[in-house]
PAZAPA-4460 file (N, C-alpha, C; in steps of 0.05 Angstrom, whole numbers, plus 32768, in hexadecimal, padded with zeros to 4 digits):
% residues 148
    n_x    n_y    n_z   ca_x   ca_y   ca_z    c_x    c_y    c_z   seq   type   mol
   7823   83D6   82B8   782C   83F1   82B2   7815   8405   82B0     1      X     A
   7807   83F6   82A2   77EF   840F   829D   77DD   8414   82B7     2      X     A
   77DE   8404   82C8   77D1   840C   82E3   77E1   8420   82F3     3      X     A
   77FC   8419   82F9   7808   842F   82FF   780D   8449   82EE     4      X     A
   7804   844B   82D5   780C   845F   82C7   77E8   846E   82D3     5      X     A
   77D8   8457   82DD   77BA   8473   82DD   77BF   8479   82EE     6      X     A
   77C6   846B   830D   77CB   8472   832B   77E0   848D   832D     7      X     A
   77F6   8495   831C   7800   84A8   8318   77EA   84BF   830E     8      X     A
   77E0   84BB   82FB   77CF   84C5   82E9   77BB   84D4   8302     9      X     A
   77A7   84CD   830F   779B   84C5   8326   779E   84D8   8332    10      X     A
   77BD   84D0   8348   77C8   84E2   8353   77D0   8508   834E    11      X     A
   77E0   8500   8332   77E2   851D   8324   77C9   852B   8324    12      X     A
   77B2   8523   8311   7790   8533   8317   7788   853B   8331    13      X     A
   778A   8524   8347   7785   8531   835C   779C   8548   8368    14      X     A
   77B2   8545   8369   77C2   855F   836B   77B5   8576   835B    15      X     A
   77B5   8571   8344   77B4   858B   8335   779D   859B   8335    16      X     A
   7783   8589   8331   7764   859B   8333   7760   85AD   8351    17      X     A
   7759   85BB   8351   7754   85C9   8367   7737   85B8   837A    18      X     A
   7745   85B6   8394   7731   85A9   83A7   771D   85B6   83AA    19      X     A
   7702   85A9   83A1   76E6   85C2   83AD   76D7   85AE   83C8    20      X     A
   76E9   859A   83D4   76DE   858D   83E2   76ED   8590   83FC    21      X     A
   76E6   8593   8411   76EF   8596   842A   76FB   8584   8439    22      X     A
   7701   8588   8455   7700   8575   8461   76E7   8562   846C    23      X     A
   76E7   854E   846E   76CE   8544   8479   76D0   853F   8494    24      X     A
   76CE   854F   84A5   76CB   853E   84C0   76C0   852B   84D1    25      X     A
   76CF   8520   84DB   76BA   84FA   84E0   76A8   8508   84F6    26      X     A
   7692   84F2   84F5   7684   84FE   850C   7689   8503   8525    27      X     A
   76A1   84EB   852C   76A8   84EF   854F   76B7   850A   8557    28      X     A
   76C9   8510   853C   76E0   8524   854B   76CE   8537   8538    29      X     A
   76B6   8540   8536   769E   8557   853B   7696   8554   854E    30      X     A
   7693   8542   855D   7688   8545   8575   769D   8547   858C    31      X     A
   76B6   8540   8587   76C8   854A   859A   76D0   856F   8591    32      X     A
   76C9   8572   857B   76D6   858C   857F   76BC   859A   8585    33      X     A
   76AA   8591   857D   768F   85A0   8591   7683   85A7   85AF    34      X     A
   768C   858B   85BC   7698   858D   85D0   76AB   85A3   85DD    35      X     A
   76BA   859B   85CC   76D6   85AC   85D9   76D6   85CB   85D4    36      X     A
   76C2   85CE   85C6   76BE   85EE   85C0   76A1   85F6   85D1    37      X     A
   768D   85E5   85E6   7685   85F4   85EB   7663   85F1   85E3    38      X     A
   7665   85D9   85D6   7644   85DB   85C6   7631   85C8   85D5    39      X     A
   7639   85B8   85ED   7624   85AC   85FE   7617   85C3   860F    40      X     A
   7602   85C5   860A   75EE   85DB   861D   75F6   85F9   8612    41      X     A
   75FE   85FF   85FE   7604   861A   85EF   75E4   8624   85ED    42      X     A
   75DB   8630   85F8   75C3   8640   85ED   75B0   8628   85EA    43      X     A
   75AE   861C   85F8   75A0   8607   85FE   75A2   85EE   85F3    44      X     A
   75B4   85EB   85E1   75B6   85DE   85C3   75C5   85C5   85D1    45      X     A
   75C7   85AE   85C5   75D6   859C   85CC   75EF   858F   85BF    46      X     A
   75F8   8585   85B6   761B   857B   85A8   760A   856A   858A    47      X     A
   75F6   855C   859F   75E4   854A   858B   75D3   855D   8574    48      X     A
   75CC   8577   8586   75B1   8585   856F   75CD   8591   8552    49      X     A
   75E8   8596   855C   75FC   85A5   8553   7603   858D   853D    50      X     A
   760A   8576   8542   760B   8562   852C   75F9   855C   8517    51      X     A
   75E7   8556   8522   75D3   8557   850C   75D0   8572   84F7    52      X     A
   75DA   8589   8504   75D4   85A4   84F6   75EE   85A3   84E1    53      X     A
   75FD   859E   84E3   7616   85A2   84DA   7614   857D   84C7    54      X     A
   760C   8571   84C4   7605   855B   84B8   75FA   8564   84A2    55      X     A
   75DF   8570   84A2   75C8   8579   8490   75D3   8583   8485    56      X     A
   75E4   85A0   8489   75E6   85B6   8484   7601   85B5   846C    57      X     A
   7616   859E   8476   762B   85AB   8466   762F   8585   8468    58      X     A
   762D   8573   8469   763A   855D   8474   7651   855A   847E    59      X     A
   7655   8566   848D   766F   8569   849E   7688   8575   8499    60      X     A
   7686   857D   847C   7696   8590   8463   7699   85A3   8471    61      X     A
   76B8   85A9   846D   76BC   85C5   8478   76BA   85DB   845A    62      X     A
   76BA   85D0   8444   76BF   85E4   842E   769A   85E0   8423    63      X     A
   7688   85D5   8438   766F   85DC   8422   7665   85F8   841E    64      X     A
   7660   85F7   8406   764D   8617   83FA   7638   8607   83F4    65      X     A
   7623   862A   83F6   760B   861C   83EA   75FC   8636   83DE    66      X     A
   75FE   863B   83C0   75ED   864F   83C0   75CF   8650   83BB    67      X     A
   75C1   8665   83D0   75AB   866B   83D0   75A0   867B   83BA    68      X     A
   75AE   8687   83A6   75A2   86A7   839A   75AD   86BE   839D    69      X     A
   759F   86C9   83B4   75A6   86E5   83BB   75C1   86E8   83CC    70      X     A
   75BF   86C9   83D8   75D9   86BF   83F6   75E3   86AB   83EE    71      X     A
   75F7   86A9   83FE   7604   8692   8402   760C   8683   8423    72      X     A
   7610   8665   8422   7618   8659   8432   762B   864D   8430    73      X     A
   7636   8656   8449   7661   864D   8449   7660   863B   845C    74      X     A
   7678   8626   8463   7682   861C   846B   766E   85FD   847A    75      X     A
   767C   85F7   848F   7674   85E5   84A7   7657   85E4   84AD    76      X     A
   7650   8600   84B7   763C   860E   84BE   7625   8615   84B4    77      X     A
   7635   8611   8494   761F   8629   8480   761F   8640   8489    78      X     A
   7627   864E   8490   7624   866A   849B   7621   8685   8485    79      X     A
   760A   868A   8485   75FD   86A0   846F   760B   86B5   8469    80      X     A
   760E   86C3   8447   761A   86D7   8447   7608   86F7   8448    81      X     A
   75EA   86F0   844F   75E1   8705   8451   75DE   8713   8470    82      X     A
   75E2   8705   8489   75EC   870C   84A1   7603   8703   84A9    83      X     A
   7610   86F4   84A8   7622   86EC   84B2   7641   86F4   84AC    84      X     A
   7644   86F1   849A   7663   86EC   8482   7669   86FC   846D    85      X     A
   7672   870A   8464   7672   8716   844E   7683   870A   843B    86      X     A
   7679   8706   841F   7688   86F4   840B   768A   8712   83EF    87      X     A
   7680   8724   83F6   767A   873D   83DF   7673   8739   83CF    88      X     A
   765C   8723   83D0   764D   8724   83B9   762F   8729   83C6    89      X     A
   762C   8727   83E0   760C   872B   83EB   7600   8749   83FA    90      X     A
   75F1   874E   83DC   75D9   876C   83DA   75E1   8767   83FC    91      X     A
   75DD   8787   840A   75D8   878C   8427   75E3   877E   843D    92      X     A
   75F6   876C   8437   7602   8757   8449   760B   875D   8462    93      X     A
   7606   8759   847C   7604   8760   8491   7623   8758   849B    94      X     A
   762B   8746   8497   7646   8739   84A7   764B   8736   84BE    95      X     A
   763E   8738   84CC   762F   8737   84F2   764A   8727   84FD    96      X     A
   765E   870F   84EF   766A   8703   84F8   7690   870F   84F5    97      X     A
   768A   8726   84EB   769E   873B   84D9   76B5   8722   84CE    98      X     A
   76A8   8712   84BB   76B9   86FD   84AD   76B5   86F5   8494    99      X     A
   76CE   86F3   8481   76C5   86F6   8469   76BF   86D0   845C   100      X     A
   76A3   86D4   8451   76A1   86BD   8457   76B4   86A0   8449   101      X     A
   76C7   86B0   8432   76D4   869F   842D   76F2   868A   8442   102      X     A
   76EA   8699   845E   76FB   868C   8474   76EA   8676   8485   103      X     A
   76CE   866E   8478   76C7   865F   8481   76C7   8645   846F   104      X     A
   76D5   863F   845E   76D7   8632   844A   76FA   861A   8452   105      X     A
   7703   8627   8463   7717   8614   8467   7717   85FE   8478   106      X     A
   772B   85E8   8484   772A   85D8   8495   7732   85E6   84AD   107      X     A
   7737   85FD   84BA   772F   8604   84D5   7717   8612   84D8   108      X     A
   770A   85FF   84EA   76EE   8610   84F4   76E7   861B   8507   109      X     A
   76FA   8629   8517   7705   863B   852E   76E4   8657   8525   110      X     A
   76EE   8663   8512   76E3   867F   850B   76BC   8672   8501   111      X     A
   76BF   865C   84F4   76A6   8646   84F1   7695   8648   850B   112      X     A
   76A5   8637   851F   7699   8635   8535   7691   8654   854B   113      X     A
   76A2   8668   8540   76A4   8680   8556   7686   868C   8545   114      X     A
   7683   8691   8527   7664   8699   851D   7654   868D   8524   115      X     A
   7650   866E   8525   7637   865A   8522   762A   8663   8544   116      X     A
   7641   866F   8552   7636   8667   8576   762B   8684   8573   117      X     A
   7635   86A3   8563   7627   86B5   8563   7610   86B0   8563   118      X     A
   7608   86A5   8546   75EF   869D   853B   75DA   868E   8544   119      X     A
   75E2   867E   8558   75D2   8674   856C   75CA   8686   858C   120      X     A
   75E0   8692   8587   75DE   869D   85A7   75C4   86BA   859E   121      X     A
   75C2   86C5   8582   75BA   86D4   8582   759C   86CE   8584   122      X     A
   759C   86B8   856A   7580   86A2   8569   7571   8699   8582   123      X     A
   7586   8696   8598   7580   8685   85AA   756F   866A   85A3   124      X     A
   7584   8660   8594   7581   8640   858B   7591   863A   856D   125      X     A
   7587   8629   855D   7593   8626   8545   7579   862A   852F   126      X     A
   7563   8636   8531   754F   863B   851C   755B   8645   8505   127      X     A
   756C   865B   850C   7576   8665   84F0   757F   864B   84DD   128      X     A
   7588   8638   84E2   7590   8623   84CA   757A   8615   84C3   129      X     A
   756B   860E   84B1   755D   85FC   849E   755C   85E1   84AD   130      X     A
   757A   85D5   849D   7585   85BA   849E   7579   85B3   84BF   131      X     A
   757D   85BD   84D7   7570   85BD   84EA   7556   85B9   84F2   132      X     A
   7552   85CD   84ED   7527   85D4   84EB   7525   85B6   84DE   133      X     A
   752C   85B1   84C8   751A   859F   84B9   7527   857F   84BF   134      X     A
   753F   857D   84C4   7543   855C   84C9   7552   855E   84E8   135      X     A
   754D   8573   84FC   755B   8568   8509   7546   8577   8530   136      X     A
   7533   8585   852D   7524   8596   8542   7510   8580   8547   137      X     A
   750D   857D   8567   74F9   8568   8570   74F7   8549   8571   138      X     A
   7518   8542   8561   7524   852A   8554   7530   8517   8571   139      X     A
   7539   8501   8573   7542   84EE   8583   755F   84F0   8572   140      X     A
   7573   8506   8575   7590   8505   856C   75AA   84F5   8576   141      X     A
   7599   84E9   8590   75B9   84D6   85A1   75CA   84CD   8586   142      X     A
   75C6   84C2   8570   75D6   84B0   8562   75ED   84C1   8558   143      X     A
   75E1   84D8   8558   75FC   84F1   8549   7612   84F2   8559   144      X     A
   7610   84E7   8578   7624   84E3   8589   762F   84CA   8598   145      X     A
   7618   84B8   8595   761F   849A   8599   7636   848F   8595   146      X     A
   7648   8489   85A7   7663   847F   85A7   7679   848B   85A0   147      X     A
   767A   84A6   85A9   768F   84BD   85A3   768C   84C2   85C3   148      X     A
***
């Protein structure tokens, strides 16, 4: 009895608390919807350099935040609120992507994916992300796509 009374128990908590956790997307169907949107040879970039970026950055979470301070980072992407997104909390915030960044926080990454390719196309590459630069530029990435 008392096992089924926690498994209820369990259940109810998880209904009730509010989710701050996303979806996680597996690696293959990121790379199918990467694919399918367009990110092999985007601005030179490859499906592989795009996995790894989106690994680092958010682990595959569509609801990660991350605050910096002055900014913030939303979604899939991380996508900054001092150019990109406007969340109204960031001094001088540019919004370049005219999106508020709390729509990058859900499980569709339609509006995700339509900023991240701005942000590259403008970059011409993916420098603007960190998570990139540092674990994923000049790297041997095949495995991010290996058997997808």
């Amino acid at each position: 009895k008392s096992v089924l009374f926690l498994g209820f128990l369990l259940v109810f908590l998880g209904l009730a608390l509010p989710g701050t956790q996303g979806k996680i997307i597996s690696r293959c169907e990121m790379v199918r919807i990467l694919r399918r949107n367009g990110f092999e040879g985007f601005v030179g970039t490859t499906v592989a350099d795009w996995m790894c970026l989106v690994k680092y950055e958010s682990g595959y979470n569509t609801k990660a935040y991350n605050n910096n301070g002055p900014s913030r980072d939303y979604g899939i992407f991380q996508i900054n609120s001092k150019y990109w997104c406007n969340d109204g909390k960031t001094a001088g915030a540019k919004n370049a992507c005219h999106i508020s960044c709390s729509a990058l926080l859900n499980d569709n990454i339609e509006d995700d994916i339509r900023c991240a390719k701005k942000i590259a196309r403008e970059a011409r590459g993916l420098t603007p992300w960190y998570g990139w630069k540092n674990h994923c530029r000049g790297r041997n990435l095949s495995s991010f796509v290996r058997g997808c």
